[in-house]
Each structure stands twice: as C-alpha cells, then as structure tokens.
C-alpha positions in Angstrom: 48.8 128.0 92.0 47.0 127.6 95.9 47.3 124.2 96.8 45.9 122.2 99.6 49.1 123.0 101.3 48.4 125.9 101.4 45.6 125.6 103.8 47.8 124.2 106.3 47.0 120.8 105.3 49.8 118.5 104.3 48.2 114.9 102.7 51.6 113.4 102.7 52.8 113.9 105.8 49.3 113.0 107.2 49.8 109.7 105.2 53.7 109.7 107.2 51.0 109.9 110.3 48.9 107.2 109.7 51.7 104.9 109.0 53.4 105.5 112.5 49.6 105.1 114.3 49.3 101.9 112.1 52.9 100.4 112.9 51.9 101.1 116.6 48.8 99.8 116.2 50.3 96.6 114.3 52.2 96.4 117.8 48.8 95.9 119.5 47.2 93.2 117.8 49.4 90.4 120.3 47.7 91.6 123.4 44.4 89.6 121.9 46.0 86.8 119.7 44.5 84.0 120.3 41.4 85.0 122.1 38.1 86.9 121.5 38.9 90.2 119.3 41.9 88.7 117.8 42.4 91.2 114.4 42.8 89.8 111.0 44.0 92.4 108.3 43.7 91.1 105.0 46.2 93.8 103.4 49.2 95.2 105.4 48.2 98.6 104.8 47.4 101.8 106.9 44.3 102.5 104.4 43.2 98.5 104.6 40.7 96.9 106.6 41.4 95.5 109.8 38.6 93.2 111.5 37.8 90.8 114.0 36.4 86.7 114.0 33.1 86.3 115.7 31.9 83.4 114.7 31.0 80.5 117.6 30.0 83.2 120.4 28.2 81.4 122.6 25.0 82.3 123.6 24.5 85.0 126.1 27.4 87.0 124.1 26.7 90.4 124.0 28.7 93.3 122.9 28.8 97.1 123.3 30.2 100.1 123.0 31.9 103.2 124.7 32.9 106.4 123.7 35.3 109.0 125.1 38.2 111.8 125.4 41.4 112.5 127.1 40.0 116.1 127.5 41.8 119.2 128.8 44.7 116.7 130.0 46.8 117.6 126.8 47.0 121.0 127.8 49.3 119.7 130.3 51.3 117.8 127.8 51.2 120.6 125.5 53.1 122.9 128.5 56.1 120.0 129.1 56.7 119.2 125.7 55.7 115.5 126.0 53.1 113.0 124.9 53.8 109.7 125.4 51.8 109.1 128.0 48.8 110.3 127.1 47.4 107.1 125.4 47.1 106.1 128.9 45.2 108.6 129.5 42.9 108.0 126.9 42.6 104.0 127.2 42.0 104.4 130.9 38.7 106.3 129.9 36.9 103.9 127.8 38.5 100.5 128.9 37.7 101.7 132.5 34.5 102.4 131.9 33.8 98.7 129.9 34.4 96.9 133.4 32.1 99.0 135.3 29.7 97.1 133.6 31.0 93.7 133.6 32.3 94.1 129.7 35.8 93.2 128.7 37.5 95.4 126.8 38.9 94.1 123.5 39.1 97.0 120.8 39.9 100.3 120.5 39.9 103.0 117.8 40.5 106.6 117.8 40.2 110.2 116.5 43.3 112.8 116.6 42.7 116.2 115.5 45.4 118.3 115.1 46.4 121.8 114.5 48.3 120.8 112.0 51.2 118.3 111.4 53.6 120.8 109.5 55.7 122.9 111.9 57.2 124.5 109.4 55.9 128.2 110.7 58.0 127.5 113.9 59.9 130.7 114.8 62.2 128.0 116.5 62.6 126.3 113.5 63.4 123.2 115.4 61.7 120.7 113.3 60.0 120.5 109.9 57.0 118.5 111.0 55.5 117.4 113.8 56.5 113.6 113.3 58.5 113.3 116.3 55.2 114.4 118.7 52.8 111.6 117.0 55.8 109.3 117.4 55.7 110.1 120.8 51.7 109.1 120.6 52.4 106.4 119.0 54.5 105.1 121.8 52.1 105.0 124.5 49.5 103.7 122.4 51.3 100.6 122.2 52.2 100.7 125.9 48.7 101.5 126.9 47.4 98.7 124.8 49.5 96.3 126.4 48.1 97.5 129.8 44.8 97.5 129.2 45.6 94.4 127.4 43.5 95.6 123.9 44.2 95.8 120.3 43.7 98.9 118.1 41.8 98.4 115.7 41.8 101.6 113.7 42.4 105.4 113.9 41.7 108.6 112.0 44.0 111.9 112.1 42.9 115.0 110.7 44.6 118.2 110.5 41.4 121.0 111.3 43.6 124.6 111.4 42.5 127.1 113.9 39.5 125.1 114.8 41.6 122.9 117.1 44.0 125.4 119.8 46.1 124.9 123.0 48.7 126.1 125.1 51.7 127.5 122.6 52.5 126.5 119.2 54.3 123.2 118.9 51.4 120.5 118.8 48.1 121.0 119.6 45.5 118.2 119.4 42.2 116.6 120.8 41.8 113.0 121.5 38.9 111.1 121.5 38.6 107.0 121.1 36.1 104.2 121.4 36.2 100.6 122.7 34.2 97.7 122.0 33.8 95.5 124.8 32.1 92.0 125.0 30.6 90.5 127.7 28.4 87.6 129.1 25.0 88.8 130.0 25.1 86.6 133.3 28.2 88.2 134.6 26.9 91.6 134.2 27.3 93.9 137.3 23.9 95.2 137.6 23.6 96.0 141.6 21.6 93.5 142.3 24.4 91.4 143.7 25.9 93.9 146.1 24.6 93.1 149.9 25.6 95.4 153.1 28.9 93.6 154.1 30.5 93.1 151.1 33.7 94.3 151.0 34.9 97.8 149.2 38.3 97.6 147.3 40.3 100.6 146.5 42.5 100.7 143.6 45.4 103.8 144.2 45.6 106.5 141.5 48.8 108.4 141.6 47.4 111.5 139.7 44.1 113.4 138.1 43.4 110.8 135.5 41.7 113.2 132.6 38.9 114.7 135.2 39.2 117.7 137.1 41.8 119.3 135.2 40.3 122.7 134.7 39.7 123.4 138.0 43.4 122.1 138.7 44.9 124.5 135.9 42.8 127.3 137.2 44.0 127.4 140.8 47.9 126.8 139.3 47.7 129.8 137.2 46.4 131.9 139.9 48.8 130.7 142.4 51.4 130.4 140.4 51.1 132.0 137.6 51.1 131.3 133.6 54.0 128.9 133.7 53.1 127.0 137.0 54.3 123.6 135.1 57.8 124.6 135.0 57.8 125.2 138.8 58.8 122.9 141.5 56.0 121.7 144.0 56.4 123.8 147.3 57.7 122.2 150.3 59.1 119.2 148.6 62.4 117.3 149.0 64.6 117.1 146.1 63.4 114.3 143.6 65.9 111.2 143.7 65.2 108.6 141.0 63.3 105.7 142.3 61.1 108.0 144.8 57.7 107.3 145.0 56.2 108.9 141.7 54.3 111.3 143.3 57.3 112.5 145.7 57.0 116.9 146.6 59.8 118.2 145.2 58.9 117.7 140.9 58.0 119.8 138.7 54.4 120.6 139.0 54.1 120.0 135.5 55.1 116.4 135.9 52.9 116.1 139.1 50.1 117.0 136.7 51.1 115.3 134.2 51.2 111.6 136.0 49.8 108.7 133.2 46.3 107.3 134.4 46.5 103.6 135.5 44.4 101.5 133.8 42.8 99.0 136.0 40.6 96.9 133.5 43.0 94.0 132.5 43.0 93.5 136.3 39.3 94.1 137.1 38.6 91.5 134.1 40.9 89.2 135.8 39.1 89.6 139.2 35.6 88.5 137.7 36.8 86.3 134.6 36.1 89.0 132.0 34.3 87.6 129.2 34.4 84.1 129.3 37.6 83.4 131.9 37.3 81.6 135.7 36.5 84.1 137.7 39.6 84.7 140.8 37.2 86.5 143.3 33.6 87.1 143.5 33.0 90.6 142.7 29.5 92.4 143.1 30.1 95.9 141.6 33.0 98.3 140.0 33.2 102.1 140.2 35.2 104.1 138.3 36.5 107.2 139.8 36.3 110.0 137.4 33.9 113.1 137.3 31.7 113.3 140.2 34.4 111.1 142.5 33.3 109.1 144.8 29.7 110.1 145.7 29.1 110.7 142.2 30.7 107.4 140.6 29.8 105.0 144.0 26.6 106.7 144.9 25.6 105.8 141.3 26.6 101.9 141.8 24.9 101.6 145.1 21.7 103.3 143.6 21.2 100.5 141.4 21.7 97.7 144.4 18.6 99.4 146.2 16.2 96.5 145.2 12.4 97.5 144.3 13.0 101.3 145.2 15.3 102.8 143.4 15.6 105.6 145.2 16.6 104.2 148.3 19.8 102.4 147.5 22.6 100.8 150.0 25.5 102.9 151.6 29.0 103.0 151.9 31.1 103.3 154.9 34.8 104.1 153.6 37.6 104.4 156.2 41.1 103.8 154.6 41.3 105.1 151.0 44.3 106.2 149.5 45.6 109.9 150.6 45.5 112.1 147.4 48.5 112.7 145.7 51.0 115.4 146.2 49.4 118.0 143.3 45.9 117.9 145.0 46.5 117.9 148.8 48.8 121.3 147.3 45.4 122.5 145.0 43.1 121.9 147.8 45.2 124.5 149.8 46.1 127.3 147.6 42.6 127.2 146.0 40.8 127.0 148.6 38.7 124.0 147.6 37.0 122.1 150.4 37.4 118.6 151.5 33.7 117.8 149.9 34.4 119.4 146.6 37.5 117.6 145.8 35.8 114.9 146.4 33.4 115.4 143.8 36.0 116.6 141.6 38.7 114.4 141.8 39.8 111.2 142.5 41.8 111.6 145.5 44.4 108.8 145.3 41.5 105.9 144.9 40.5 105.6 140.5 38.7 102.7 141.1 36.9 101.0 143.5 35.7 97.0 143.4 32.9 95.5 145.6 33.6 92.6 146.6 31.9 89.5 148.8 32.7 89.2 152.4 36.1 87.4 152.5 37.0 88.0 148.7 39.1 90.7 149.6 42.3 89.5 149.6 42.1 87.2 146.0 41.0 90.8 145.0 44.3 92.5 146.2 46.4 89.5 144.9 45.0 90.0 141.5 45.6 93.6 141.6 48.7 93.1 142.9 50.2 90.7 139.9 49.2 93.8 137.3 51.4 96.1 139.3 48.4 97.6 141.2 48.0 99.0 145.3 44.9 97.7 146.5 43.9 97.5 150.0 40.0 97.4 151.9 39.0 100.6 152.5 35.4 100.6 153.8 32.7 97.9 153.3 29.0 98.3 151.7 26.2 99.2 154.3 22.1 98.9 154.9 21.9 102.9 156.0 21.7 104.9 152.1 24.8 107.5 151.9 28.2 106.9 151.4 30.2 108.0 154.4 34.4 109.2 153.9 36.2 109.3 157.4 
C-alpha cells in the first residue's frame, strides 16, 4: 500500500516540527507582554489560534505589513552544518525594514519549506530525522526575537521534495517571514524632516546580512574552489576566542556565515517607536541591504527633496565602518570595484540613522545600550548625490 510517506512526506514528524517552532515561539511572546502586540492564545496548542488585543488604539494608529526572505544565505549554513543563526538573518529583514518607515515592529510569522524532514536516505545514516536542524532554527528564533524585541505569532513548515534544493543532502530549506508593524502616523519618517546638516549615523555590520551573497559565493568558488567554506581566510592570524568576530584567520565559512544584527529594537528606541518618548530626534533611517548605500540612502534623500522630487538632498559620508574581513578579501580576488561593492554590499555600515544637528550622541548612547557600534560618519548636504571618501 503507497502511503503519503512514501512521497517523502512524513505528517508526524512535521507535527514533531511544529511543536518545536511553537515551543520557541511560546518563548517569544515575553518580549511584548505588556505592551502593544501582546499574544493571547486561547488553546495551548501548535494548531490553535494565537492573536493580539487592539482595542483602545489611539487615533492616528496605523498598522502595516512587510514581507521577506533570508535568501541564498542558507546555502551558507547548509555548507557548515549550522542553523541557529539564521533567524537573525531573517528577522533583520523585515523588522529592519518596519523602522525605515517609522513602524515598530511587533509580530512576526513565517514560512519554512523543506526538502524534507526525514533523513532517513542519509548514506551517513547519522540521524533519523532532521529534528536536531529545526531545533537548531528554533533556537535563534527565540534569540532573534528577543533582539528585535518581537513575538512570533505563527509559522507554517512544509515539506515540498525536489522542488526545494541546496548545497548537499542534510537539510535544505527556504525561509521567508512577515512582520506586522504599528506605527503613529505623525512619527512617520517621510523625508520631509531631513535638512542639509543633520547628522548621518552609522550602525556597524560585521558581515553580508542576506544581500549580496551570490556574487560572494561566486568569486569563493572560483578562487577557491567548491569547498571554499571549509578554508581558512588568507593572510589571517590564528583565531583566539574573544577576537573581534570578524578577525582574518576563520574559516571562510564562518566569515560568511556572521548572524545579521538587528538594529530595530534600537532604532525604535531612538525615535520612541510606537507610542514611547522619543531619546533623540531622528529625521530618516536607511537600511543597508541590496543596492548599499547609494541605492538604500539615495532612496531616503530622494524623498527629502521638497516639491521636486527629482532633485533630492546629498550626502557627504567620511568615516563609515571598513568592511569586514570576507569582503575587503572578495573585493580582491574577484576583482569587484570599490563602486560595485558598494552597491552590493553593505560594507561594515547595515544601517544608517539621520539625525538633527547635535542628536548625535543620544543616538550613539542608545545604540550603544543594545550592544550596537555607532559613530557619525558624514552629515546630510544641499548639493544632490551622496559622496563616500
């Protein structure tokens, strides 16, 4: 008799699944008790509804909406074996994103598609399932949450075959989540408030974040061949525990591998999120992530351009953060220009906060408490274009 099984599909161990993603996401819920988004699940059950209290918003509440991936990223943790950082990854996407806007992040749900959860066609035979990996998930969701200081609300796993591939045979997946974020209309960042002189804040990003990643795997296999990730960085010193995370001397895999920082508990706490006293007056966020900085700033000055849109303020940057390790190595061997990289990747700076003349250090102080470099690095212009020296 052919049974679902068969297929490659498991419903009882995708029920053994869910429950880890729902004990995880149980873990969550404390990072909003309390406040706006605080989750109320009638039945303690992975299957049961989970929802949220909105009643009393005050006027001018408004809520949205964002949708995204972790992206080619998990090949990367498909190479070292490892996945519990990629939730941080994934959260840094959409809750990033929410405070570009002015939103506060507050809920987040996901989608996992997997090969399949069985591994029992392992030539290795070094497990029966793939339990152990979405435990590993599971972890960083909960530690992700924490940092971006959101609850999940729900998630979905589904096991698709062939459809979903990656780099060899253990666990192969793709990601994808969305957050609902609140906001009050009055404290949305729409450009208008951003005036040549203000103040441009750089948040440091230790790796790629989830952009840029094909072109990074392309120039390690053709430098280094196939297995690149199990190769140590070139011209590094051996790695002694407590260096800098970014230190020469790794594996390139782990270089590669670095968790994104999420910067919106921060950011929130820099403008007051949702309904908080603000700590610093704060004109405009960019997130760093495909098209870098003249992409992701060019697109916030735009907006601050008044009547004419197309004429838009400029930026004059002069002390970001020096790319990591992995890049500054990739930018070599492959050949890629000081203007593409750029454009492709984030070069040590994920986020950058505009800021009112003299707000600059409450800015850094806030960053600061969540564990977060910061320093000035340029300051916003009349003259359009955004200038990197």
């Amino acid at each position: 008799m052919t049974t679902y099984a068969d297929s490659g599909v498991n419903i009882e161990l995708g029920d053994d699944a869910s429950k880890v993603m729902y004990e995880a996401a149980k873990l969550t819920w404390q990072n909003r008790e309390g406040i706006l988004g605080e989750v109320v699940s009638p039945k303690d059950d992975f299957s049961g509804a989970r929802v949220i209290n909105v009643g009393g918003l005050p006027d001018g509440a408004i809520m949205c909406m964002g949708f995204d991936g972790v992206g080619t990223k998990v090949e990367i943790a498909e190479r070292m074996g490892r996945h519990d950082t990629m939730a941080f990854d994934l959260f840094a996407m959409v809750c990033d994103d929410a405070v570009v806007y002015g939103g506060e992040p507050v809920l987040v749900g996901s989608i996992l598609d997997v090969n399949s959860l069985s591994a029992a066609d392992r030539a290795d035979g070094a497990a029966d399932s793939n339990l152990h990996f979405m435990k590993q998930l599971a972890a960083g969701y909960v530690s992700a949450a924490e940092a971006g200081r959101v609850a999940v609300i729900n998630g979905e796993i589904a096991e698709l075959g062939a459809r979903v591939a990656g780099y060899g045979e253990d666990f192969n997946y793709n990601w994808g989540a969305s957050v609902v974020w609140f906001a009050d209309k009055e404290r949305l960042f729409t450009g208008d408030q951003i005036q040549p002189g203000d103040k441009v804040i750089s948040l440091r990003e230790k790796g790629f974040r989830s952009n840029g990643l094909s072109l990074l795997r392309k120039i390690m296999v053709e430098n280094h061949g196939e297995n690149w990730h199990e190769k140590e960085l070139p011209g590094g010193e051996p790695h002694e525990a407590g260096e800098d995370d970014n230190h020469g001397g790794r594996l390139m895999g782990d270089l590669a591998l670095e968790p994104s920082t999420i910067y919106s508990a921060a950011v929130c706490d820099m403008f007051g999120g949702f309904d908080k006293e603000p700590r610093c007056e704060v004109h405009g966020v960019a997130h760093i992530t495909g098209g870098g900085i003249p992409g992701k700033l060019g697109r916030v000055l735009k907006r601050a351009g008044g009547p004419d849109p197309e004429i838009g303020l400029g930026a004059r940057l002069d002390n970001l953060f020096e790319p990591c390790e992995l890049m500054k190595h990739a930018m070599e061997v492959g050949g890629v220009s000081r203007g593409e990289a750029y454009q492709t990747w984030n070069m040590g700076n994920g986020m950058l906060i505009i800021v009112a003349d003299g707000e600059e250090e409450a800015a850094i102080a806030v960053a600061k408490e969540h564990g977060i470099e910061a320093r000035v690095c340029g300051e916003i212009v009349e003259e359009d274009g955004i200038e990197i020296l």
